[in-house]
Backbone bond lengths (Angstrom), bond angles and torsions (degrees), N, CA, C in turn:
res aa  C-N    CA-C-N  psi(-1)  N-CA   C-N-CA  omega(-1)  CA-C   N-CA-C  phi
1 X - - - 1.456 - - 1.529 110.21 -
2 X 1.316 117.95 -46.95 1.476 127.39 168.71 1.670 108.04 -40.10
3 X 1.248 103.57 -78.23 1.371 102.05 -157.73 1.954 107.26 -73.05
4 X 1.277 122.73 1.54 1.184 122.12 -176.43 1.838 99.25 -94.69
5 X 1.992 120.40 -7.98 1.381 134.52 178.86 1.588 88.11 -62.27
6 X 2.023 89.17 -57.98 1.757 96.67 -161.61 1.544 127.19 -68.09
7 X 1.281 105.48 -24.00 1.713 105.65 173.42 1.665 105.30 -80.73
8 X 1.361 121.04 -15.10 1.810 115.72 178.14 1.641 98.58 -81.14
9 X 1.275 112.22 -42.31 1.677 120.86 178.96 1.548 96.00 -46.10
10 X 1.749 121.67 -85.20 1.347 119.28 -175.84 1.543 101.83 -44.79
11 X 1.102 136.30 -115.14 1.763 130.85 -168.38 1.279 122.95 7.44
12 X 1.802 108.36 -44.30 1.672 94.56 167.69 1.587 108.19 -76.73
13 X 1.022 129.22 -25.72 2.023 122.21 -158.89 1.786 84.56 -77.12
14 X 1.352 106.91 -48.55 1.429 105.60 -179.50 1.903 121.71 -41.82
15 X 1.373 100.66 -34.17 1.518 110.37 -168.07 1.577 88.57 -94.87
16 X 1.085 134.14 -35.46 1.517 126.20 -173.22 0.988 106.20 -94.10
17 X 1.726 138.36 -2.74 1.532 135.24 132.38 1.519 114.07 -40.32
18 X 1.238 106.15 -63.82 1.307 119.42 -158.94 1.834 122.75 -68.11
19 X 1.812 96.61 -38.82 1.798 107.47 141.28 1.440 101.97 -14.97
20 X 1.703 81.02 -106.82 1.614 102.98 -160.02 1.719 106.02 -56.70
21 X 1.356 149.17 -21.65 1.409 107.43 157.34 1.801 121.45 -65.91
22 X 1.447 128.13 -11.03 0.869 120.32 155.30 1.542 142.95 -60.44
23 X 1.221 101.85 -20.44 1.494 113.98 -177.83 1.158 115.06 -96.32
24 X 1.625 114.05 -3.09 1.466 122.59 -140.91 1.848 85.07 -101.33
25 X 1.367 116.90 149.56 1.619 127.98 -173.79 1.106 91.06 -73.56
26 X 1.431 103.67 134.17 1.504 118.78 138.20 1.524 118.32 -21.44
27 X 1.607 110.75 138.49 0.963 112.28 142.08 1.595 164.47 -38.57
28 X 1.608 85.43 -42.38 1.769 93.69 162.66 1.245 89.45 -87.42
29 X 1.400 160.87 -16.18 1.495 121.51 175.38 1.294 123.60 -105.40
30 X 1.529 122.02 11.43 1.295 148.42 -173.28 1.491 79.53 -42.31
31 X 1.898 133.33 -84.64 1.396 124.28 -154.93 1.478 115.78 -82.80
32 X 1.351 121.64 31.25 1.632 135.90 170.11 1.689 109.30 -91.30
33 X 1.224 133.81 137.36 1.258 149.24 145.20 1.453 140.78 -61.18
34 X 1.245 126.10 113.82 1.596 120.21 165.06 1.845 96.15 -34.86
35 X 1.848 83.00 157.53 1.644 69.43 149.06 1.979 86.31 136.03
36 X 1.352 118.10 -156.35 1.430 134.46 -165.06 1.624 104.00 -91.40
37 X 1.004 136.02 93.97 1.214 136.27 175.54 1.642 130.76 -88.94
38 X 1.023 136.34 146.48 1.650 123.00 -149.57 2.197 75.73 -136.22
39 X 1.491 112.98 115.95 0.991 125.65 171.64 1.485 108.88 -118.22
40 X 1.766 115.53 117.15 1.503 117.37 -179.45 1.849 92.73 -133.93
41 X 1.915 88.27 170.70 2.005 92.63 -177.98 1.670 100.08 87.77
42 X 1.714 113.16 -0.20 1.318 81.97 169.55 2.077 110.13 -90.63
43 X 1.279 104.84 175.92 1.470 105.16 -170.25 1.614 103.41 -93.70
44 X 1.464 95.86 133.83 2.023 104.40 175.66 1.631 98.27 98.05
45 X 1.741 123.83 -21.94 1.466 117.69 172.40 1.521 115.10 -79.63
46 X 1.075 115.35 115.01 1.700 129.59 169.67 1.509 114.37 -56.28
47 X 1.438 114.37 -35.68 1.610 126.11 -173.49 1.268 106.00 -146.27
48 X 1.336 139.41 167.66 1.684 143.09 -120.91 2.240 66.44 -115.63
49 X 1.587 95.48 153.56 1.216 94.62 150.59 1.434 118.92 -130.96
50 X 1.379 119.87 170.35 1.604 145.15 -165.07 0.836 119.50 -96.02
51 X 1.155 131.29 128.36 1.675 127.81 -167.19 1.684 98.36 -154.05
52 X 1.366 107.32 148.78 1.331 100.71 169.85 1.530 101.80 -146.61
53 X 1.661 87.08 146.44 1.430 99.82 -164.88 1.349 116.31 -141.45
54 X 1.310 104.89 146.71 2.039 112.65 178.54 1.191 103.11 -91.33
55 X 1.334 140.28 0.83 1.381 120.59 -163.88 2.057 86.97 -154.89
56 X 1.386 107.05 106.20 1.811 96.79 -177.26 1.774 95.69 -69.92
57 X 0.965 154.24 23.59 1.274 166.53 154.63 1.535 106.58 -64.91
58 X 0.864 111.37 -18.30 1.727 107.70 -173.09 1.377 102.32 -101.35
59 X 1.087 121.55 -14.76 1.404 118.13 -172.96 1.386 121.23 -58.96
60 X 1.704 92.36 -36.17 1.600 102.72 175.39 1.903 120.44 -55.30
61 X 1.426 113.02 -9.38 1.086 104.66 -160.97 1.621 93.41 -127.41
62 X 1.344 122.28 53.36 0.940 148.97 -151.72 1.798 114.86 -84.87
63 X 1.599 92.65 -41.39 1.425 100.71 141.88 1.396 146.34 -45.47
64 X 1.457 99.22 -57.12 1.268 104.91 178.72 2.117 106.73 -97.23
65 X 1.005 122.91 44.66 0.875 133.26 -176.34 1.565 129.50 -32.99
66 X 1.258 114.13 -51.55 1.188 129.42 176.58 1.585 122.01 -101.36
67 X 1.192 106.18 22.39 1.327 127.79 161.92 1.749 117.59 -97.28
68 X 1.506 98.14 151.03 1.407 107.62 157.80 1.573 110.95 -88.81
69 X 1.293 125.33 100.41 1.372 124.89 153.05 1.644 113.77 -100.80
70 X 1.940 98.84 172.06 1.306 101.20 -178.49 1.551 90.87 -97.96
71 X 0.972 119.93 166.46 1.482 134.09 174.90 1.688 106.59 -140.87
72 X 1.484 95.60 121.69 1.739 97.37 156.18 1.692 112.42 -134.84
73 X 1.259 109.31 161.55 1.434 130.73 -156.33 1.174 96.35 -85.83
74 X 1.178 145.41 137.57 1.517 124.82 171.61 1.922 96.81 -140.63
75 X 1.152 102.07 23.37 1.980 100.78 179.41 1.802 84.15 -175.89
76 X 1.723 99.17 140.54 1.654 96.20 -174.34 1.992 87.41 -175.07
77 X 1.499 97.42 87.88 1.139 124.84 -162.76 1.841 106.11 -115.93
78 X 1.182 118.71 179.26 1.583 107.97 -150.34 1.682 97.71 -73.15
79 X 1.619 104.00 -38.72 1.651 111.40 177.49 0.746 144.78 -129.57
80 X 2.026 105.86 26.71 1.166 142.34 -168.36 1.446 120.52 -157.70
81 X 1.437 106.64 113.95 1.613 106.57 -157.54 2.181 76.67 -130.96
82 X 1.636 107.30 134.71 1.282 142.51 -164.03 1.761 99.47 -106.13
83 X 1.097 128.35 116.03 1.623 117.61 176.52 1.924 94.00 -123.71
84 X 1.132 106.54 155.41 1.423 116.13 146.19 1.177 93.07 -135.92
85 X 2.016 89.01 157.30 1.724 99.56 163.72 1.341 109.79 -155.13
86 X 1.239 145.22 172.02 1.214 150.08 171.26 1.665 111.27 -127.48
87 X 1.265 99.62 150.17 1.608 109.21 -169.46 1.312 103.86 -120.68
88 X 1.708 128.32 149.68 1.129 146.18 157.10 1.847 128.86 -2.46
89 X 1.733 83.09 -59.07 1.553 105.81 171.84 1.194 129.60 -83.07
90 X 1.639 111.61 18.97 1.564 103.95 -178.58 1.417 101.98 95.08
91 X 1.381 136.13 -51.81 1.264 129.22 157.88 1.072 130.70 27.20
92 X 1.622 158.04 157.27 1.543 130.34 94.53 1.941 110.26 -154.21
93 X 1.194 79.20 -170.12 1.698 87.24 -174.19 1.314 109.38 -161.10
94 X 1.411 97.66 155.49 1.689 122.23 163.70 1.235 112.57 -115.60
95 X 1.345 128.62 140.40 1.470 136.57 -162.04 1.664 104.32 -146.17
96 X 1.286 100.19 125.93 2.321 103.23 151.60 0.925 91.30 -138.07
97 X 1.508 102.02 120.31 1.610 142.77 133.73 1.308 103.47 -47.22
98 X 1.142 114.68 113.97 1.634 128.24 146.78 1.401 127.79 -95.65
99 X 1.653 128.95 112.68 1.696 120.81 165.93 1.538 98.42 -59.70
100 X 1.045 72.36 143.25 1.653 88.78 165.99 1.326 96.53 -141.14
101 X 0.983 140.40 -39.26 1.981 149.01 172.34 1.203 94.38 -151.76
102 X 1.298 106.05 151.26 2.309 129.80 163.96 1.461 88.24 -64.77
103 X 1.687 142.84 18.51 1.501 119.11 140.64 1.513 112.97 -125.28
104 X 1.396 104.80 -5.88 1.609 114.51 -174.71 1.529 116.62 -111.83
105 X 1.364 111.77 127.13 1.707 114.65 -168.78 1.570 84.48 -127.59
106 X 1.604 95.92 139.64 1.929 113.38 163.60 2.021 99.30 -98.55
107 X 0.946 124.41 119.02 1.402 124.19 153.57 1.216 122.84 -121.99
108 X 1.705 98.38 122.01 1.227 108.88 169.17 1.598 106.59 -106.74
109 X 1.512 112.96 137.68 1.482 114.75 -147.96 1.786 88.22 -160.39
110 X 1.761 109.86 118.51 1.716 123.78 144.55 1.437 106.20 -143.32
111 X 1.505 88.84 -173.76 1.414 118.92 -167.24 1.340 112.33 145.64
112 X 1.505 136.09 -173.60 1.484 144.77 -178.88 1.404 99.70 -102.53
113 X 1.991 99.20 133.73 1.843 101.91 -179.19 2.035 75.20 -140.90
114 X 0.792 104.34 147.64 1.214 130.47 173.85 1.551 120.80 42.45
115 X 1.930 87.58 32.96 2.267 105.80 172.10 1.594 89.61 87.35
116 X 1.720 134.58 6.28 1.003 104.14 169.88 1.505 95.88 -144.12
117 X 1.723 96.85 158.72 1.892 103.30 -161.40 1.774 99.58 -76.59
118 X 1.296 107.79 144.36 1.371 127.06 154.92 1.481 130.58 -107.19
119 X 1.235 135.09 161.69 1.321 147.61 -150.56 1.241 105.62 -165.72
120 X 1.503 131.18 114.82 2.033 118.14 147.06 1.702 86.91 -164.86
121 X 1.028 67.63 -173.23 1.932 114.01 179.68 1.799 104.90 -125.25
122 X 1.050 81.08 116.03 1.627 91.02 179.49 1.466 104.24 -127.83
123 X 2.117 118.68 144.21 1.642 110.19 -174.99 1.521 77.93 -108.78
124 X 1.404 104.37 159.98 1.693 129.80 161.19 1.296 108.66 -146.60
125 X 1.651 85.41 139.31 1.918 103.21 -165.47 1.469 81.00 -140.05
126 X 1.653 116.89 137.04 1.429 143.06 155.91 1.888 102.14 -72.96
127 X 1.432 82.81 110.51 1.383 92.83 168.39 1.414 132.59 -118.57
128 X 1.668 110.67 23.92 1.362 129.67 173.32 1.447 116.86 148.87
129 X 1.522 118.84 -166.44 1.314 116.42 171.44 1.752 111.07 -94.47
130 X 0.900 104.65 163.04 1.556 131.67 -173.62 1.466 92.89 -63.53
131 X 1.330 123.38 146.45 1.209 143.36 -144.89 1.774 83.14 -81.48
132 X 1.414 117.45 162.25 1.685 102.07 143.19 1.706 135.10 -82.29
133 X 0.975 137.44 173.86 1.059 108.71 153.83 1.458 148.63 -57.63
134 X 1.240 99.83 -23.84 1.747 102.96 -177.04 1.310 98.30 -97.24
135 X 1.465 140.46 -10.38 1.391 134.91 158.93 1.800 108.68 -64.30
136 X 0.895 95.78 -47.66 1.691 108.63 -177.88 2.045 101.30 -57.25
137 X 0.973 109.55 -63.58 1.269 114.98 176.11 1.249 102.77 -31.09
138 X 1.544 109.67 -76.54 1.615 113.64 -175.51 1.755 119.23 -28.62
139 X 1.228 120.37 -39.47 1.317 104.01 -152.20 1.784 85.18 -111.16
């Protein structure tokens, strides 16, 4: 009975290891920030767009932006972290994040967004914190 306490004890620390290295950032974005992001290079945009984000992980899915997708990591290298994800709508994508600086990301990012395939290179540079809310209100 004892030692069947101690192997259930290890199995959970083991599974709540394994959590939190899952949740845990990438490597290449370990020195990146939440925060106001300035995304340009995508195709059909005239001017860079703004996005703000709690997690620089989303960036990769940059396409599908305003979606809930799942995203998993499948390459997570010192300055190059690999995501796929699939979205609700049939959606999906492949994404590498490139550091280039803790404010500058290279993404190269396809897959099918609206039944038809996409392709680019898009740059993202952190260009502050996320508005507040009652600033946001204001304008």
């Amino acid at each position: 009975m004892r030692l069947g306490k101690i192997l259930a004890v290890i199995g959970a620390g083991a599974a709540v290891a394994l959590m939190l290295g899952a949740a845990a950032r990438p490597a290449a974005l370990a020195q990146t920030m939440p925060g106001l992001w300035e995304v340009s290079g995508v195709p059909g945009m005239k001017t860079p767009a703004r996005q703000c984000v709690s997690e620089v992980l989303a960036l990769g899915q940059f396409e599908h932006r305003k979606q809930s997708c799942t995203r998993r990591v499948i390459r997570d290298a010192a300055t190059v972290t690999t995501i796929e994800y699939s979205c609700p709508d049939g959606g999906f994508g492949r994404s590498e994040i490139g550091l280039v600086t803790p404010r500058s990301l290279r993404i190269d990012t396809q897959g099918i967004s609206d039944g038809l395939p996409f392709h680019y290179v898009a740059q993202a540079r952190r260009i502050g914190d996320c508005p507040s809310q009652q600033t946001a209100a204001r304008h």
